[in-house]
C-alpha positions in Angstrom: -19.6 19.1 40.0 -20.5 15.6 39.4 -19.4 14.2 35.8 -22.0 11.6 34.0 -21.6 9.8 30.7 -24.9 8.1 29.8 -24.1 5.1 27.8 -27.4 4.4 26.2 -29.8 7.3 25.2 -32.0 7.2 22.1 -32.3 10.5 21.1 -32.9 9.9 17.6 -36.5 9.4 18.9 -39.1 11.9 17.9 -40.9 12.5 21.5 -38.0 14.7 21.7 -38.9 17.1 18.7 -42.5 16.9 20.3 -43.9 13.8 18.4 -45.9 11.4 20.2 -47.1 8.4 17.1 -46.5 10.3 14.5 -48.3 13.6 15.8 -46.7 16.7 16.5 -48.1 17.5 20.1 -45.6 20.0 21.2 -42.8 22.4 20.3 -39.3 20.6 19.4 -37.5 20.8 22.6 -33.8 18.8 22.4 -32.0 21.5 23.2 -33.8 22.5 26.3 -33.3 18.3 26.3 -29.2 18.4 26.1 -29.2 21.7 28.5 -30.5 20.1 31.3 -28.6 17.3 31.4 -25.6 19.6 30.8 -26.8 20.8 33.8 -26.4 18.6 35.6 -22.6 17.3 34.7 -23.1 15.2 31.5 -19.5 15.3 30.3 -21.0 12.5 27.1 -24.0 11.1 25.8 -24.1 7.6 23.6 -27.2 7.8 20.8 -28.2 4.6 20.6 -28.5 2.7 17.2 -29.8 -0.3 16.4 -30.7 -0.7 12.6 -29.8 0.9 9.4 -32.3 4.1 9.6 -31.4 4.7 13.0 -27.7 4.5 12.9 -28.2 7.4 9.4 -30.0 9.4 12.0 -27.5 8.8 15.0 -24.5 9.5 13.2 -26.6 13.1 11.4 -27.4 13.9 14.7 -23.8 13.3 16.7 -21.5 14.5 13.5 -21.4 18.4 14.6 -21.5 18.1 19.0 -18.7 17.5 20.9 -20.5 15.9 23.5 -22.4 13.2 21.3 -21.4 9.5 20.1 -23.2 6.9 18.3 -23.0 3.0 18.7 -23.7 1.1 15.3 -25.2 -1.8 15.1 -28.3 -4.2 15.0 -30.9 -4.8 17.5 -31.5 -8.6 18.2 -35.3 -7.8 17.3 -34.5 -5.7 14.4 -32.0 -8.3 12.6 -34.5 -9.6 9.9 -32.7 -6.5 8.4 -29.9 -8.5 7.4 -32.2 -11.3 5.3 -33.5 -8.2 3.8 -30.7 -6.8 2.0 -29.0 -7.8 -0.7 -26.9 -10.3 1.3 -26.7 -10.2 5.0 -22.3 -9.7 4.1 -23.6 -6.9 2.3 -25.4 -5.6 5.3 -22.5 -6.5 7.3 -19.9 -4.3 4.8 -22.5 -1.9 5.3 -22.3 -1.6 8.9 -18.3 -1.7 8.5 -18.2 1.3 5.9 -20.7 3.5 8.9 -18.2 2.5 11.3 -14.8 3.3 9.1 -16.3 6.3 7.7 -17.0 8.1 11.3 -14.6 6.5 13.7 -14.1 10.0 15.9 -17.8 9.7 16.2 -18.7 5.6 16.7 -17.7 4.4 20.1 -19.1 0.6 20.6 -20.6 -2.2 18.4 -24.2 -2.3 19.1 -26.8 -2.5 20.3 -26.4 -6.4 19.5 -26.9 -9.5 21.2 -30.1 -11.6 22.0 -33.8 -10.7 23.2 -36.2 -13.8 23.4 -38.9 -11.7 25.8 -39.9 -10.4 21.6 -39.2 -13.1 19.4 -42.5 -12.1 17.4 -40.3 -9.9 16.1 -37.5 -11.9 15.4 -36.8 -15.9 15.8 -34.3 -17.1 17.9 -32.1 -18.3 15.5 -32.0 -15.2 13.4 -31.0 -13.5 16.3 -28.2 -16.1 17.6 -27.2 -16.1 13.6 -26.7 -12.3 13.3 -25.7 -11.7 17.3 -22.6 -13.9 16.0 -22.1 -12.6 12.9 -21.9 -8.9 14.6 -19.7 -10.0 17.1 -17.2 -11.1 14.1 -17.3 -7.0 12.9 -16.3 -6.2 16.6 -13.5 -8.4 16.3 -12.6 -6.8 13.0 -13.4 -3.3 13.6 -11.3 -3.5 17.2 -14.7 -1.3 18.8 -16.0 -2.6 22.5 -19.8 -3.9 22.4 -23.1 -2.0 23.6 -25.1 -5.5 24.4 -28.5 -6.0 24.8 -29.9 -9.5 26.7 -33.3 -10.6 27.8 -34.3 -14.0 29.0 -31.7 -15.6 26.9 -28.3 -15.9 29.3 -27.4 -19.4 28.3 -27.4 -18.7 24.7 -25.9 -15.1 25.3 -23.1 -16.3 27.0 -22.5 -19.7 25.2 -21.8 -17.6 21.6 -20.3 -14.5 23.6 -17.7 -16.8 24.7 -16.9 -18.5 21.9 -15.5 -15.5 20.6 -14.5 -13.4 24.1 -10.6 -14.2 23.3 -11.0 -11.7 20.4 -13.5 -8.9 21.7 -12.5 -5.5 22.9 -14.5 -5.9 26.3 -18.2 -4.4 26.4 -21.1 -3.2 28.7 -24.5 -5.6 29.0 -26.9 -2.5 29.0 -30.4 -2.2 30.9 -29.6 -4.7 33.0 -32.6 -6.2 34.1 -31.1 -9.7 35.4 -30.8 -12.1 38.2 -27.1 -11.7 41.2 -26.2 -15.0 39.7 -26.6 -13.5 35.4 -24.9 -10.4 36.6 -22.2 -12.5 38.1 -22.4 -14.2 34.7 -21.7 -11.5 32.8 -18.8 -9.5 34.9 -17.0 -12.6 35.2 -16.1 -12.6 31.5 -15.1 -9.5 31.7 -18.3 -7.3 30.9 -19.3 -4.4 32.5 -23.0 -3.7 33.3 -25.1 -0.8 32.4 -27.7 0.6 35.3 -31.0 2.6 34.4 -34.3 3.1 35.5 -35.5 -0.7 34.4 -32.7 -1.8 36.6 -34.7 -0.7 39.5 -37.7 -1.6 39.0 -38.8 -4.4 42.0 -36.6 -5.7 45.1 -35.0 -8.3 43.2 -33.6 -5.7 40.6 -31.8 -3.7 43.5 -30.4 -6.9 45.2 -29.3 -7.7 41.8 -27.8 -4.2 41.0 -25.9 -3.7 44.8 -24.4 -7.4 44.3 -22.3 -5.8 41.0 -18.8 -4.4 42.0 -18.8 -0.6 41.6 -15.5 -0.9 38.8 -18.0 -3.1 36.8 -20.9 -0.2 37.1 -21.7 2.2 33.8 -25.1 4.6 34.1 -27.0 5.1 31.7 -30.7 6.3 31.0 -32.0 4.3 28.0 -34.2 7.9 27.3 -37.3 7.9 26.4 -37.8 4.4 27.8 -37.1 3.3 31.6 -37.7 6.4 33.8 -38.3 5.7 37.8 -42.0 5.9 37.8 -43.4 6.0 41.4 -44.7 2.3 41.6 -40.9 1.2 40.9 -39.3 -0.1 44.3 -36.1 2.5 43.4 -38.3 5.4 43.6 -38.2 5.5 47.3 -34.9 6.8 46.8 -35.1 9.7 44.8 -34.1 13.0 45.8 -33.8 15.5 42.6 -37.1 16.1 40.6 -38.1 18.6 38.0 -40.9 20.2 37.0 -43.4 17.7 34.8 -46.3 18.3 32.4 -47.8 15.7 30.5 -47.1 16.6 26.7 -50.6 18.1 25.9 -49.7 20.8 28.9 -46.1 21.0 28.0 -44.5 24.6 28.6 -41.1 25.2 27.7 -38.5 24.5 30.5 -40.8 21.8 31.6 -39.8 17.7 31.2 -42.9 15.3 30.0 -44.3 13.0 31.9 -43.6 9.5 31.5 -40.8 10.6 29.0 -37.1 9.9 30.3 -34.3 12.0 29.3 -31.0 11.7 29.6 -30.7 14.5 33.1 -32.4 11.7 34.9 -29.4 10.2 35.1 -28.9 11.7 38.3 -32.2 9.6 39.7 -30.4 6.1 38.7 -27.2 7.6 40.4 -29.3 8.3 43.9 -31.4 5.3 43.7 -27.8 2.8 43.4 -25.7 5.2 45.9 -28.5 4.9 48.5 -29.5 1.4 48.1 -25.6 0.2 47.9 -24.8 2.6 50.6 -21.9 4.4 49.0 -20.7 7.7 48.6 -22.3 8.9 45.5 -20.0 11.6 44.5 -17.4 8.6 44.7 -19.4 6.2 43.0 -19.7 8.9 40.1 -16.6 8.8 39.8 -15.5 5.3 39.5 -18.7 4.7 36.7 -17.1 7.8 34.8 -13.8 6.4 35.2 -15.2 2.5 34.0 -17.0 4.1 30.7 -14.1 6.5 29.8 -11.6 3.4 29.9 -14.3 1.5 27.7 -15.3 3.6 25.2 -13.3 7.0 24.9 -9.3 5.4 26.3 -7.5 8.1 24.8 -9.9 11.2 26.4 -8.1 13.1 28.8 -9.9 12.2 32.3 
């Protein structure tokens, strides 16, 4: 059987106790949630954190399952956080005593870096003040980076590379960029991390097939960036399951229009078809990438 790790899922989210805005529409199904994609090969699961009350609820949710990890760290859009604290140091030592306090657990510094598509939520120099000031902790606390970049690749890689000499390597997640930004971005060094946004249009598959496959990581980014069928990857799905929307949800069932973490194996036919590789190989080597990453001392 196939083995997946899915870098980025954000499980903390309550659509997957059956909360949709703040209203209970149906039964709490994450287990029925984690079985399926057990299912279907998932050897590890990243929860995604990026502020303070999510990271609490990551590191809750990871501390007693073998086959969960947690990233810590701050969202560029979430990092008026740190002007809100005591002192944004403090807020820094804060995020250090998560990380020291639960290293078996905490497996990448993130999700950091820069987003100026939503700058109403935070400014662009907040963000490139704080994206910095993160990527000192990662230097300190010897962990790889879980970034996050949006319409911003000449800032992103002008302070990124101030500071590469003393990183631990890292994965640009989502990636929802141009051949010449993923180019960009491998050619430091990074690898890239493939989901269902990647796939979106023509230009997002060019983009993705252009990426050598020992620079690939999978991941799902669930509940956000399922294939939907107007999405030019679509085409080249194989495996589907059986969908209610959540009013009509019956248990065994998946929701509709919410991604979870077994539809990894979607993102895996879409990028084997379009690149025209072996997918059971090209499994393989995006296993072998994330476990050298983020879990180096794992046996394979």
């Amino acid at each position: 059987m196939r083995k997946y790790i899915d870098i980025g899922a954000n499980l903390t989210d309550a659509v997957f106790r059956g909360i949709y805005r703040g209203k209970k529409v149906h039964n709490d199904d994450f287990q029925h949630v984690l079985n399926r994609a057990f299912e279907v090969g998932m050897d590890k699961i990243i929860v995604t954190a990026g502020c303070k009350d999510d990271i609490t609820e990551a590191l809750e949710l990871v501390k007693d399952k073998d086959n969960l990890y947690c990233t810590v760290g701050v969202h560029p859009t979430r990092c008026n956080e740190f002007d809100a604290h005591d002192s944004p140091m403090d807020y820094v030592n804060m995020l250090k005593d998560f990380i020291d306090g639960n290293k078996s657990k905490v497996v990448a510094l993130g999700e950091l870096g820069l987003d100026y598509d939503r700058t109403q939520f935070c400014s662009v120099e907040t963000q490139k003040k704080y994206f910095a000031m993160q990527l000192d902790l990662a230097t300190e606390t010897n962990l790889p980076l879980f970034l996050h970049s949006r319409n911003c690749a000449n800032d992103f890689i002008d302070i990124i590379s101030k500071k590469l000499d003393n990183l631990h390597g890292g994965v640009v997640h989502s990636f929802t960029g141009t051949i010449e930004e993923a180019k960009l971005y491998t050619d430091l060094g990074f690898f890239i991390g493939i989901n269902g946004c990647s796939l979106k249009t023509k230009e997002n598959l060019e983009a993705m097939a252009s990426i050598p496959t020992e620079k690939l990581m999978i991941e799902t980014d669930a509940p956000w960036c399922g294939i939907r069928n107007t999405h030019a990857g679509a085409n080249y799905v194989k495996t589907k399951w059986d969908v209610k929307k959540k009013e009509r949800w019956v248990e065994g069932s998946t929701v509709k229009d919410r991604c979870e973490p077994c539809h990894i194996v979607q993102v895996l036919e879409v990028m084997a078809e379009y690149r025209q590789e072996d997918p059971d190989e090209l499994c393989q080597q995006m296993y072998e990438n994330t476990q050298k990453l983020f879990f180096p001392h794992c046996e394979r």
